[in-house]
N, CA, C and O of each residue as an XYZ file, in Angstrom:
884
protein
N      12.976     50.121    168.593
C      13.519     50.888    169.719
C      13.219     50.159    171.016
O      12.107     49.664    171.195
N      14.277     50.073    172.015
C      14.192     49.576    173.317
C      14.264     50.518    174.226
O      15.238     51.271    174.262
N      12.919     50.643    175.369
C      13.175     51.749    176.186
C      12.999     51.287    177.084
O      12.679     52.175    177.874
N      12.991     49.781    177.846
C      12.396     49.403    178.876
C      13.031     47.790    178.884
O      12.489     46.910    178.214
N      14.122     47.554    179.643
C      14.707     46.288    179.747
C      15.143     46.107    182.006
O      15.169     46.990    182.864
N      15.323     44.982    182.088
C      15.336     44.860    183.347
C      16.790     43.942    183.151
O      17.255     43.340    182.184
N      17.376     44.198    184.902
C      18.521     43.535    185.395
C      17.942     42.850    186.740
O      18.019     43.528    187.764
N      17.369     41.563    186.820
C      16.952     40.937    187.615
C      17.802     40.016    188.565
O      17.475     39.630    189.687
N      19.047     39.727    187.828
C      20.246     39.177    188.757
C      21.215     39.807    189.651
O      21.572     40.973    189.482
N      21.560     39.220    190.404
C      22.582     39.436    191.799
C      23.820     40.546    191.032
O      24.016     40.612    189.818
N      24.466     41.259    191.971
C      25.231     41.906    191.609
C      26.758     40.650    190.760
O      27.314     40.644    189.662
N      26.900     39.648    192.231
C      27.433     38.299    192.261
C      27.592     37.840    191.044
O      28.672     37.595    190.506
N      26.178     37.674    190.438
C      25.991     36.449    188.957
C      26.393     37.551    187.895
O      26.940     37.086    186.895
N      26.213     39.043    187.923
C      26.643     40.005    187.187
C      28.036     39.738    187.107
O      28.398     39.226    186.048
N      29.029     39.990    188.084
C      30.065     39.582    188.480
C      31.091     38.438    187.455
O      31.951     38.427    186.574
N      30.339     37.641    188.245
C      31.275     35.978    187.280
C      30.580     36.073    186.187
O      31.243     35.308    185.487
N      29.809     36.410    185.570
C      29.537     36.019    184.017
C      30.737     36.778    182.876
O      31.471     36.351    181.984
N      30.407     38.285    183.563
C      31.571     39.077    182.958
C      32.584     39.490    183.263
O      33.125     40.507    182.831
N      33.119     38.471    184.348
C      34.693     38.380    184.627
C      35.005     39.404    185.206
O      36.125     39.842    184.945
N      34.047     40.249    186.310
C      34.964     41.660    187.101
C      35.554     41.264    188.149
O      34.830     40.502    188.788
N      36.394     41.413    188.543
C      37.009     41.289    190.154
C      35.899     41.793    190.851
O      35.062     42.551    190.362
N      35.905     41.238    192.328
C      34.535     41.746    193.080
C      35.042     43.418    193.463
O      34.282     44.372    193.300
N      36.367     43.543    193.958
C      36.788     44.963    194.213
C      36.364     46.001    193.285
O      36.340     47.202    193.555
N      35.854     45.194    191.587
C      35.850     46.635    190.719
C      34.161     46.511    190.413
O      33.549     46.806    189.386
N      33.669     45.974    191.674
C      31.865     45.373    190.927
C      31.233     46.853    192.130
O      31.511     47.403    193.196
N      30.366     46.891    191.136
C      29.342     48.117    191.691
C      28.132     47.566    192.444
O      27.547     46.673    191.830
N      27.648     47.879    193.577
C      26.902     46.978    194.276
C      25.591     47.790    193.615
O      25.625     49.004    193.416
N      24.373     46.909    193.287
C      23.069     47.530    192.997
C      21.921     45.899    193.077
O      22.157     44.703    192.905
N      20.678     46.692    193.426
C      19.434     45.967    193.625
C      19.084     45.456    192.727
O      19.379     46.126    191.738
N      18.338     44.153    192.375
C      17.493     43.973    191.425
C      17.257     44.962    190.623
O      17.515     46.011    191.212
N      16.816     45.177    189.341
C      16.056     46.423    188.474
C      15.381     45.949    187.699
O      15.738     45.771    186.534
N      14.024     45.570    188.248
C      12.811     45.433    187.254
C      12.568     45.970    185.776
O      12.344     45.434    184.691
N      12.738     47.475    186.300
C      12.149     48.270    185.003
C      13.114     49.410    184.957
O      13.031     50.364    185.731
N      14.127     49.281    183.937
C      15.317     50.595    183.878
C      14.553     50.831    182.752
O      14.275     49.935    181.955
N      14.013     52.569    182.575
C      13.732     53.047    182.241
C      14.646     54.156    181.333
O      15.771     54.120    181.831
N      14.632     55.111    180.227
C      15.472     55.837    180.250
C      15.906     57.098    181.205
O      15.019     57.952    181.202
N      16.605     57.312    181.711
C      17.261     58.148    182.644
C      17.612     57.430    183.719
O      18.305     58.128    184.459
N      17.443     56.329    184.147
C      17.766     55.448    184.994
C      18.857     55.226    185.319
O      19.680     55.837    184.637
N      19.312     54.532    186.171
C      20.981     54.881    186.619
C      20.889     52.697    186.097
O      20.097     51.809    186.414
N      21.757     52.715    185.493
C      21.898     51.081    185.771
C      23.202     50.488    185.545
O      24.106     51.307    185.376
N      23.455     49.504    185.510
C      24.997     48.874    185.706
C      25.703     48.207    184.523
O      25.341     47.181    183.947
N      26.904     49.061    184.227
C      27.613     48.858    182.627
C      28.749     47.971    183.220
O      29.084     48.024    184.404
N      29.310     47.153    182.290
C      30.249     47.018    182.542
C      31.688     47.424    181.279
O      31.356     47.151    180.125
N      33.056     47.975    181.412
C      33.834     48.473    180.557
C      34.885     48.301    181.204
O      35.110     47.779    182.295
N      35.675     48.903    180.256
C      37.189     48.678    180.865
C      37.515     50.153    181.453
O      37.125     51.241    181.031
N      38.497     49.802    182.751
C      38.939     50.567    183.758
C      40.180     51.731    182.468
O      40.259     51.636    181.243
N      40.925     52.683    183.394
C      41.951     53.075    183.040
C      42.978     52.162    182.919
O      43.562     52.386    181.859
N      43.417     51.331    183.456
C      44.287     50.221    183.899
C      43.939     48.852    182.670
O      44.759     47.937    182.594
N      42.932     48.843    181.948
C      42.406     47.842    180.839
C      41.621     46.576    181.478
O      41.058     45.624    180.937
N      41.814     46.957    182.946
C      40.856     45.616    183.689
C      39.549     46.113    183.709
O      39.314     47.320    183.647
N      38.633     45.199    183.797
C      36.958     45.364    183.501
C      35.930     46.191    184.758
O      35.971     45.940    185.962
N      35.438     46.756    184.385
C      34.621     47.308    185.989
C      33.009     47.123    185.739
O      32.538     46.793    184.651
N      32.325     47.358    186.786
C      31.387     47.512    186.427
C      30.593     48.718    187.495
O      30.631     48.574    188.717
N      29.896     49.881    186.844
C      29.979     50.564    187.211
C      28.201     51.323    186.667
O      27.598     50.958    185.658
N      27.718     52.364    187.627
C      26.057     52.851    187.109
C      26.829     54.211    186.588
O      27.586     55.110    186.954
N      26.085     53.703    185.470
C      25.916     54.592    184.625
C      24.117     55.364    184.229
O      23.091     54.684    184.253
N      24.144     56.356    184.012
C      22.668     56.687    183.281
C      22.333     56.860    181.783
O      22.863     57.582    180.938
N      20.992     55.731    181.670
C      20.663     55.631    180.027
C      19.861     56.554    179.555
O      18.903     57.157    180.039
N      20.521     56.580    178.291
C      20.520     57.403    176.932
C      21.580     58.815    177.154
O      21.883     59.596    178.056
N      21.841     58.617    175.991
C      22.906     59.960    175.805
C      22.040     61.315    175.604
O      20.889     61.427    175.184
N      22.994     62.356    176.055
C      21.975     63.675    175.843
C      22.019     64.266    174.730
O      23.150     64.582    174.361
N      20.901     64.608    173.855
C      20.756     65.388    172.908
C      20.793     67.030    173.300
O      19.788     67.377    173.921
N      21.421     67.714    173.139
C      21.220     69.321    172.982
C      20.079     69.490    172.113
O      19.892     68.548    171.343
N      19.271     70.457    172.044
C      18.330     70.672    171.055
C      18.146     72.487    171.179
O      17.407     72.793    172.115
N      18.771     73.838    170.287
C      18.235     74.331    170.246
C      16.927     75.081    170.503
O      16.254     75.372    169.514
N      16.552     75.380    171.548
C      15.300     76.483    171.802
C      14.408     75.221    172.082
O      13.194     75.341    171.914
N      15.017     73.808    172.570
C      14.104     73.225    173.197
C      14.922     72.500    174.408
O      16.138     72.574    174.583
N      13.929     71.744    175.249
C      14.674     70.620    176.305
C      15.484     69.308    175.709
O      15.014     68.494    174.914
N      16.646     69.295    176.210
C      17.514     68.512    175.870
C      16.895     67.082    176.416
O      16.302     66.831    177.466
N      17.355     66.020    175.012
C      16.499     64.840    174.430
C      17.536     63.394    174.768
O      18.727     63.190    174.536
N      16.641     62.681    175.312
C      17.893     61.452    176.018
C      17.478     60.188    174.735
O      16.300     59.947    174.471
N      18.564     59.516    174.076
C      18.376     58.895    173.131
C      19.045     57.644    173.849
O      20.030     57.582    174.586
N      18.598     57.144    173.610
C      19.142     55.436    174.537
C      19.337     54.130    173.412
O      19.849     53.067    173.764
N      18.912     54.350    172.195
C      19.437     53.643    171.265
C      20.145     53.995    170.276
O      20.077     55.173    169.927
N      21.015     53.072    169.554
C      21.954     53.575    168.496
C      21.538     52.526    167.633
O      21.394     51.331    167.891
N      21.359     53.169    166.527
C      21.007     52.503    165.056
C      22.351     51.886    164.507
O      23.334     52.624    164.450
N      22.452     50.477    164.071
C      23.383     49.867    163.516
C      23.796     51.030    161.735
O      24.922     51.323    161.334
N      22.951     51.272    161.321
C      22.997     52.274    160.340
C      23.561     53.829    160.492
O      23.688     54.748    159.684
N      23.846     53.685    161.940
C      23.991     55.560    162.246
C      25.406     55.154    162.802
O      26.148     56.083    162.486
N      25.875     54.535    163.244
C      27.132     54.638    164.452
C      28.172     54.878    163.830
O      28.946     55.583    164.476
N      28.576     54.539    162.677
C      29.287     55.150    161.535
C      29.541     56.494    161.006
O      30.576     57.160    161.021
N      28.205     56.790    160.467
C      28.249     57.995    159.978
C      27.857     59.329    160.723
O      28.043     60.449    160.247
N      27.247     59.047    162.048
C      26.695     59.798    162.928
C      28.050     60.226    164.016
O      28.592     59.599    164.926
N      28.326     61.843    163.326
C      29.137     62.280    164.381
C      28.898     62.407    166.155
O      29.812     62.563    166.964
N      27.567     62.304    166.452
C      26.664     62.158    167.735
C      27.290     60.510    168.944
O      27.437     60.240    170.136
N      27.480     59.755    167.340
C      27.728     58.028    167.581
C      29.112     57.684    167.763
O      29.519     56.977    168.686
N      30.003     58.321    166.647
C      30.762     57.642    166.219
C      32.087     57.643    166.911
O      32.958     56.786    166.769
N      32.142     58.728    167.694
C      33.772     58.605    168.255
C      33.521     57.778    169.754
O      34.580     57.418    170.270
N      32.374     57.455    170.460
C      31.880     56.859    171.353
C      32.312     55.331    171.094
O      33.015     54.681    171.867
N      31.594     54.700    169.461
C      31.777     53.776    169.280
C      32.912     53.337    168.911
O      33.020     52.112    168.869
N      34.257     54.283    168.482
C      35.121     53.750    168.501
C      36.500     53.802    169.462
O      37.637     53.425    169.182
N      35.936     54.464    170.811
C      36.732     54.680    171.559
C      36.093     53.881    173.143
O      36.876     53.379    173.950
N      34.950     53.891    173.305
C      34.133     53.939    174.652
C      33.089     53.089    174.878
O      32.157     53.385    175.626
N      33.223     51.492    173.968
C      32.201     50.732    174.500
C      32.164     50.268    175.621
O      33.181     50.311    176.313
N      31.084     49.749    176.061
C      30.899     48.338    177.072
C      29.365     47.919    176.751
O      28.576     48.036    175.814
N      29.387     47.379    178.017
C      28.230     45.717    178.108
C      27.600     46.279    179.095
O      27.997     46.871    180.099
N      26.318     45.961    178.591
C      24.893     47.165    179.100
C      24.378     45.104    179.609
O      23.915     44.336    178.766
N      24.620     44.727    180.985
C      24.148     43.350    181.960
C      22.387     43.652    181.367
O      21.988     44.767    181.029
N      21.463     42.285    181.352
C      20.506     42.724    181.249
C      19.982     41.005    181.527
O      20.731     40.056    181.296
N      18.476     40.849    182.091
C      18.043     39.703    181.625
C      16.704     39.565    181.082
O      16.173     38.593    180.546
N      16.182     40.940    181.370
C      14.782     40.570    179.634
C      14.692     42.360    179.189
O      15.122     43.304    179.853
N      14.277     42.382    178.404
C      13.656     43.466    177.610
C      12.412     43.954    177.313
O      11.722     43.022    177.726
N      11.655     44.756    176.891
C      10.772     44.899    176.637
C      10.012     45.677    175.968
O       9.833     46.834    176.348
N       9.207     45.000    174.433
C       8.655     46.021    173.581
C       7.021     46.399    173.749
O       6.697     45.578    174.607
N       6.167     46.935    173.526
C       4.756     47.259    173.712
C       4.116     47.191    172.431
O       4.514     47.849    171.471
N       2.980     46.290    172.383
C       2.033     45.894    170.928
C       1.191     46.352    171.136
O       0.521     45.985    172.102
N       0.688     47.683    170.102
C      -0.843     48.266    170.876
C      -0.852     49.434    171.283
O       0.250     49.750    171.733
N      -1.791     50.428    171.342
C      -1.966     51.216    172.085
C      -3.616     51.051    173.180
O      -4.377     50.088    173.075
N      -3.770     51.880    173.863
C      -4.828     52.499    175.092
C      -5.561     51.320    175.288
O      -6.624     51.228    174.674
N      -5.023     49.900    176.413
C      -3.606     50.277    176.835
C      -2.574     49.335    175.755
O      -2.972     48.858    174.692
N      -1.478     49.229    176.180
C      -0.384     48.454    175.019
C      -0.239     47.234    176.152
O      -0.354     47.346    177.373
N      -0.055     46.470    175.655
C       0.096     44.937    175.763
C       1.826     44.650    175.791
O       2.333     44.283    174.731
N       2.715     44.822    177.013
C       3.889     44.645    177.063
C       4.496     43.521    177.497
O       4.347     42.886    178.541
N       5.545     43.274    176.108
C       5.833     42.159    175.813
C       7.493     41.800    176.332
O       8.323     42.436    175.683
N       8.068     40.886    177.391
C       8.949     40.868    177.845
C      10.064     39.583    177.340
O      10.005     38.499    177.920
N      10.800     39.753    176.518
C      11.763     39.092    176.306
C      13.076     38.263    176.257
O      14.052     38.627    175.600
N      13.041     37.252    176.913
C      14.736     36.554    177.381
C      14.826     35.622    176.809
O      13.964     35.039    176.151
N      16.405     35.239    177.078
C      17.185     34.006    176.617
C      16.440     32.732    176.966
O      15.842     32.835    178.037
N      16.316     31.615    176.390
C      16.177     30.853    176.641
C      17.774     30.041    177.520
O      18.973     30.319    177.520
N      16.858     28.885    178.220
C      18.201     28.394    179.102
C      17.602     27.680    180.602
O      16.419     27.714    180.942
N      18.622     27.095    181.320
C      18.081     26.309    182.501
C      17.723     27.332    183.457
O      17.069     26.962    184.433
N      18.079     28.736    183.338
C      17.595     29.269    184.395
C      16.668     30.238    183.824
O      16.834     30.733    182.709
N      15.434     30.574    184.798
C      14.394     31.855    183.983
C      14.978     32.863    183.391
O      14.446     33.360    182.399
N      16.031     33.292    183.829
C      16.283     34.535    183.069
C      17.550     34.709    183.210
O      18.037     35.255    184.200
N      18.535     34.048    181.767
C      19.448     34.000    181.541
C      20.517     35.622    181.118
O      20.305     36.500    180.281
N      21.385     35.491    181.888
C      21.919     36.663    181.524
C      22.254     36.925    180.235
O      22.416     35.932    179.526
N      22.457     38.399    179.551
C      23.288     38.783    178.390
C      23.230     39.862    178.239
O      22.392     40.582    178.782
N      24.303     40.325    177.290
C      24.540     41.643    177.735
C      23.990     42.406    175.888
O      23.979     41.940    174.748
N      23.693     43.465    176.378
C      23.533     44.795    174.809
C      25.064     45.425    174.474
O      25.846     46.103    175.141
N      25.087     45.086    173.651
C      26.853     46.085    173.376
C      25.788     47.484    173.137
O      24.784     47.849    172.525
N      27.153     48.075    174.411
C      26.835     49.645    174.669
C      27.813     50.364    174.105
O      28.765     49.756    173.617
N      27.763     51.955    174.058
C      28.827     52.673    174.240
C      28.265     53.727    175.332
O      27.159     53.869    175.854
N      29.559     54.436    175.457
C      29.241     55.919    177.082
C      30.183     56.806    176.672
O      31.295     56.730    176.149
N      29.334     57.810    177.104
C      30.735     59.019    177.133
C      30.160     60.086    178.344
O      29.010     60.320    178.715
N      31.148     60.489    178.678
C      30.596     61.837    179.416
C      29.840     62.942    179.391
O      29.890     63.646    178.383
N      28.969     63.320    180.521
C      27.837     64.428    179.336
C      28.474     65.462    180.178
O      29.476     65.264    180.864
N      27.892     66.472    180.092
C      28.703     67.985    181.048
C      27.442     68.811    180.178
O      27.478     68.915    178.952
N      26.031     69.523    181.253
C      25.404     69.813    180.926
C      24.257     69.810    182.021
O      24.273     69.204    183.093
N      22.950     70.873    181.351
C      21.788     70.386    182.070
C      20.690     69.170    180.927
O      20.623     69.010    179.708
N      20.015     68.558    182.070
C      19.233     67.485    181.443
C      17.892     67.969    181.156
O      17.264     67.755    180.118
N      17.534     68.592    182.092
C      16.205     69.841    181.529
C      15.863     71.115    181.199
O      16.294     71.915    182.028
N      15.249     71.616    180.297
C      15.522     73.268    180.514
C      15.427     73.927    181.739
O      14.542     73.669    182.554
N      16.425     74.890    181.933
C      16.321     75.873    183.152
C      17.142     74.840    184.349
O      17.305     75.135    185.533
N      17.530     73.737    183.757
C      17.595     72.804    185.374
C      19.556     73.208    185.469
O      20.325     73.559    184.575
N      19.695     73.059    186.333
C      21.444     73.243    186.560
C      22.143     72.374    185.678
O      21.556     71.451    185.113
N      23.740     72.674    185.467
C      24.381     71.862    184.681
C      24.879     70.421    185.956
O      25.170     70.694    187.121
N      24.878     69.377    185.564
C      25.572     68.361    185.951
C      26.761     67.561    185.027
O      27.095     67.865    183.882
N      27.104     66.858    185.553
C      28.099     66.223    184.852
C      28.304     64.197    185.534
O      28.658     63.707    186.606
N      27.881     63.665    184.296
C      27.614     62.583    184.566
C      28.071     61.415    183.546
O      28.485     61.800    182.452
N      28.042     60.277    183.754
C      28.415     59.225    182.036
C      26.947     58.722    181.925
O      26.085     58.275    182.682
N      27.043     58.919    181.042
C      25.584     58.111    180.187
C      25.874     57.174    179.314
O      26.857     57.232    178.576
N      24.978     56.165    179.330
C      25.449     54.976    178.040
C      24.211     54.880    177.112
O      23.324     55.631    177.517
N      23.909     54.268    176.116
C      23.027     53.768    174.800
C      23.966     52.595    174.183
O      25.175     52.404    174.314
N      23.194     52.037    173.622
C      23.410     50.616    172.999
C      22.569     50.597    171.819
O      21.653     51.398    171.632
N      23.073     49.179    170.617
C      23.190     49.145    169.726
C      21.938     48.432    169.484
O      21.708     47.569    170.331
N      20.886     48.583    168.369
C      19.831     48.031    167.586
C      20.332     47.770    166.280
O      21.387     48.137    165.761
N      19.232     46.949    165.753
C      19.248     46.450    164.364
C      17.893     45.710    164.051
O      17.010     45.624    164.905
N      17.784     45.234    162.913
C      16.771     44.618    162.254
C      16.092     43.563    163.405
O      16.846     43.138    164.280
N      14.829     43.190    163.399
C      14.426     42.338    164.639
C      14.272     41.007    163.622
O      14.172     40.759    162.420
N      14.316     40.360    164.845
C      14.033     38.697    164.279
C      12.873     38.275    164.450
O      12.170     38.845    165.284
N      12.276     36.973    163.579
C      11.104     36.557    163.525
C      10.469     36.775    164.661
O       9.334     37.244    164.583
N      11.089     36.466    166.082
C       9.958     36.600    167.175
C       9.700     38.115    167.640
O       8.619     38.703    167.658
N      10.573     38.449    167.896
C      10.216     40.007    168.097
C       9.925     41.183    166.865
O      10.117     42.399    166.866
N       9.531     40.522    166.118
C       9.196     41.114    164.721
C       7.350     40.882    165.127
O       6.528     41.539    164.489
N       6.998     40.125    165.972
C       5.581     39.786    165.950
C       5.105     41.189    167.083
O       3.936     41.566    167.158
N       6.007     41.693    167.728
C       5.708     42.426    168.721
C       6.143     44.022    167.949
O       5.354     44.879    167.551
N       7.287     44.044    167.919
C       7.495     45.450    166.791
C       8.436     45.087    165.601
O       9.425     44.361    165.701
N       8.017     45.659    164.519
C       8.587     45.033    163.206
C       9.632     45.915    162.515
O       9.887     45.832    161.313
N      10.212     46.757    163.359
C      10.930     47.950    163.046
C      12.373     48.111    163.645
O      13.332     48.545    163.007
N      12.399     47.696    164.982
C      13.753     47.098    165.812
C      13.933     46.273    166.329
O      13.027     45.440    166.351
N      14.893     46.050    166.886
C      15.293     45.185    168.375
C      16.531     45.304    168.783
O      17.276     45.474    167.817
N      17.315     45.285    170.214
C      18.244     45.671    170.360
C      19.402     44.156    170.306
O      18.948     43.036    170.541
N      20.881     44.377    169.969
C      21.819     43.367    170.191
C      21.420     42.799    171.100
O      20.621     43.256    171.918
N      22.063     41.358    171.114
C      22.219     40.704    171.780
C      23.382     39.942    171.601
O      23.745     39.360    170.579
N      24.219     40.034    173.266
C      25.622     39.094    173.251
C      25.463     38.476    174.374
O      24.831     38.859    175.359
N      26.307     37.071    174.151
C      26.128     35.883    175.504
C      26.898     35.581    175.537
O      26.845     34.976    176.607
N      27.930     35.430    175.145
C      29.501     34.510    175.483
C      30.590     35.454    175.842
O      30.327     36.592    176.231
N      31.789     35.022    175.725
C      32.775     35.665    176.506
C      33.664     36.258    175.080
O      34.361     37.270    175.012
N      33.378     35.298    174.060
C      33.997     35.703    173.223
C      33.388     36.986    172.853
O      34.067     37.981    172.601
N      32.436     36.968    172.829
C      31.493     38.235    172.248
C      31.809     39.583    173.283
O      31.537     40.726    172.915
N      32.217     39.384    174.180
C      32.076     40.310    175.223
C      33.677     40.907    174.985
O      33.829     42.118    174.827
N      34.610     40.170    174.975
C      36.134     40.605    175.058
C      36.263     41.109    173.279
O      37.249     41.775    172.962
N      35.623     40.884    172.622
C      35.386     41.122    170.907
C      34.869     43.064    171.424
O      35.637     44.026    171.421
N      33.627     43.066    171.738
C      33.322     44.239    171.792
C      33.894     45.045    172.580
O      34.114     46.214    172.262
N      34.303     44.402    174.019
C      35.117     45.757    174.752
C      36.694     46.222    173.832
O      37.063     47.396    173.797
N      37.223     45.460    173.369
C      38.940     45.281    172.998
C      39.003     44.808    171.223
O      40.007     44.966    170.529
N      37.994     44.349    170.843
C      38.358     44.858    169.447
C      38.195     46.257    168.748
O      37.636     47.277    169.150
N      38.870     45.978    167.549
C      38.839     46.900    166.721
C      37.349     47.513    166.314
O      36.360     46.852    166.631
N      37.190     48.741    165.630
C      35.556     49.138    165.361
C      35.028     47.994    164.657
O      34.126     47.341    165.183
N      35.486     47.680    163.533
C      35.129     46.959    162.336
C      35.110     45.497    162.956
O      34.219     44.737    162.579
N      36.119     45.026    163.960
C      35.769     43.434    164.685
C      34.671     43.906    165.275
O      33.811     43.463    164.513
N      33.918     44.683    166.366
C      33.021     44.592    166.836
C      31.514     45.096    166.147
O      30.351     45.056    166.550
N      32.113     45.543    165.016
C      30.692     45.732    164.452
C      30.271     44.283    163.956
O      29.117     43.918    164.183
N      31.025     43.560    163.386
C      30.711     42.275    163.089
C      29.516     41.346    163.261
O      28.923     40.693    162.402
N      29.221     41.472    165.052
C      28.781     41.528    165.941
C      27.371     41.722    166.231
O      26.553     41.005    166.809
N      27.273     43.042    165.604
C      26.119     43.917    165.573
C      24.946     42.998    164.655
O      24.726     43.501    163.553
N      24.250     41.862    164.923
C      23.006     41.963    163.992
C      22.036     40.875    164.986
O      22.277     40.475    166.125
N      20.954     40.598    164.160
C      19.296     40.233    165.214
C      20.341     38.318    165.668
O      21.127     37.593    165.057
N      19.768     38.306    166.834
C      19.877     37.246    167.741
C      18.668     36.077    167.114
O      17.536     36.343    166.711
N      19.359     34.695    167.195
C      18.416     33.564    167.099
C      17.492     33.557    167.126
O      17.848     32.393    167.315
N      16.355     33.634    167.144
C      15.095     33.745    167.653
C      14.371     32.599    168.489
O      13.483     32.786    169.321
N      14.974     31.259    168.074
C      14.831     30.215    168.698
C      15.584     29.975    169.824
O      15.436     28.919    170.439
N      16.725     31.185    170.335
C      17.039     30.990    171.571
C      16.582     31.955    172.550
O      17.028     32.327    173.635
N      15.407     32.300    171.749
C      14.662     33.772    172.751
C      13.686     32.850    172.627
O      13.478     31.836    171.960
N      12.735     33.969    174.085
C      11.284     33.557    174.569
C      10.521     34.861    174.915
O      11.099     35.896    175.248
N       9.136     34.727    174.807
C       8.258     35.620    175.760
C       8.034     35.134    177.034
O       7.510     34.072    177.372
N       8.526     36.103    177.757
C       8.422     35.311    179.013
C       7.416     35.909    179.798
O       7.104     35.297    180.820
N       6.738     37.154    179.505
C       5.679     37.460    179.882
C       4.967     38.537    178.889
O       5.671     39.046    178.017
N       3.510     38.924    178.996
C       2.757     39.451    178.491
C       1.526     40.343    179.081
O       0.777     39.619    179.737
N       1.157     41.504    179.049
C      -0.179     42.051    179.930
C       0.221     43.101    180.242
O       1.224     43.396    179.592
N      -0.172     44.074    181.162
C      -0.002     45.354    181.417
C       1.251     46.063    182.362
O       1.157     47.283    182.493
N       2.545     45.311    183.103
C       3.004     44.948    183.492
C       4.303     45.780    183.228
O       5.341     45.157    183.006
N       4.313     47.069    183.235
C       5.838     47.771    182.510
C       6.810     47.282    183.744
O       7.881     47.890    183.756
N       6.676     46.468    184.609
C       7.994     45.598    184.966
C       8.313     44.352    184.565
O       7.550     43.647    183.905
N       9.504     44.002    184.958
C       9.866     42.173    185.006
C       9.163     41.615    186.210
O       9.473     42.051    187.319
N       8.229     40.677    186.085
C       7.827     40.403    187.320
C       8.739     39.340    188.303
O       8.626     39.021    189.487
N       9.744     38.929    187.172
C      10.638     37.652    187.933
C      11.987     38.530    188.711
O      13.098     38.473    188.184
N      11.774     39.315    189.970
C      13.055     39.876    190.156
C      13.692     39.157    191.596
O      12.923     38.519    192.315
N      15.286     39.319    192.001
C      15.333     38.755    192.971
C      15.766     37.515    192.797
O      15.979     36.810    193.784
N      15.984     37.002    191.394
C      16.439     35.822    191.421
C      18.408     36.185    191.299
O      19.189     37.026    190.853
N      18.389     34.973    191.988
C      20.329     35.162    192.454
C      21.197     34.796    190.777
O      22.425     34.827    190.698
């Protein structure tokens, strides 16, 4: 499970990597530490089929019976299928969750958090999580008013050798090219599940380690 990834690049480098017109780019700050409920920056296709990029808030809402409604921010490569919660999202409403490290925790009191990126000429190479979003229409806490907002979650699967040393149970997608990106917004379910499984491991790094629930590298263009 991923609950803690950062967007450390320019709105700009967000921009040209994933091909938005600047008119359809959402202006936002650095983001060290998007947390779940966090507002952060998706990118998908418009009404019109051109690309936007736009804040959205992570994890989707769970309803829960006679309790406070539950924000789930990952989707199991095993559930998106069969999970009526998942499935009409994933085959109607993806996009590309921008990101440039991640981060899992080894340990408890305290946990030792472990921050993860691409390898590449620059510290912290962009790539994106294939997401999906849908609209919520609801309250987010008990007793709290209804709002109405889009929320996104993105896709996990089996982890790879390196992030298997940190948690041995998940890790979330990873996509870097263009092909991968126009595959998941505009293919079919079954082309973009394709898609769905653990990243190189030799083109990942730890790029930091220690008590640190942020990215400490933010601000870079």
């Amino acid at each position: 499970m991923c609950n803690l990834y950062s967007i450390t690049r320019s709105p700009e480098a967000v921009r040209r990597l994933f091909r938005v017109a600047h008119n359809r780019s959402a202006a936002f700050e650095p983001l060290p530490a998007i947390f779940p409920g966090h507002h952060a920056p998706v990118v998908r296709k418009a009404a019109d089929g051109e690309r936007e990029t736009a804040m959205l808030s992570w994890g989707f809402v769970l309803a829960q019976e006679g309790r406070a409604p539950k924000r789930v921010t990952n989707v199991r490569d095993d559930k998106v299928f069969t999970s009526p919660f998942w499935r009409d999202s994933f085959e109607r409403r993806r996009c590309l969750v921008p990101a440039s490290s991640f981060c899992e925790p080894k340990g408890e009191r305290p946990a030792t958090w472990h921050w993860f990126a691409l390898r590449g000429e620059e510290p912290r190479p962009l790539f994106a999580f294939p997401g999906i979003w849908r609209r919520w229409k609801g309250p987010l806490k008990s007793g709290a008013p209804s709002v109405e907002l889009d929320v996104f979650s993105f896709m996990t699967t089996l982890p790879n050798a390196l992030v298997a040393t940190v948690n041995h149970e998940r890790m979330p997608v990873l996509l870097s090219d263009e092909a991968q990106f126009e595959t998941w917004l505009s293919g079919s379910p079954q082309e973009a599940f394709a898609l769905v499984r653990s990243f190189d491991p030799d083109a990942m790094r730890i790029v930091q380690a220690g008590a640190e629930r942020q990215d400490l590298l933010a601000g870079a263009s």
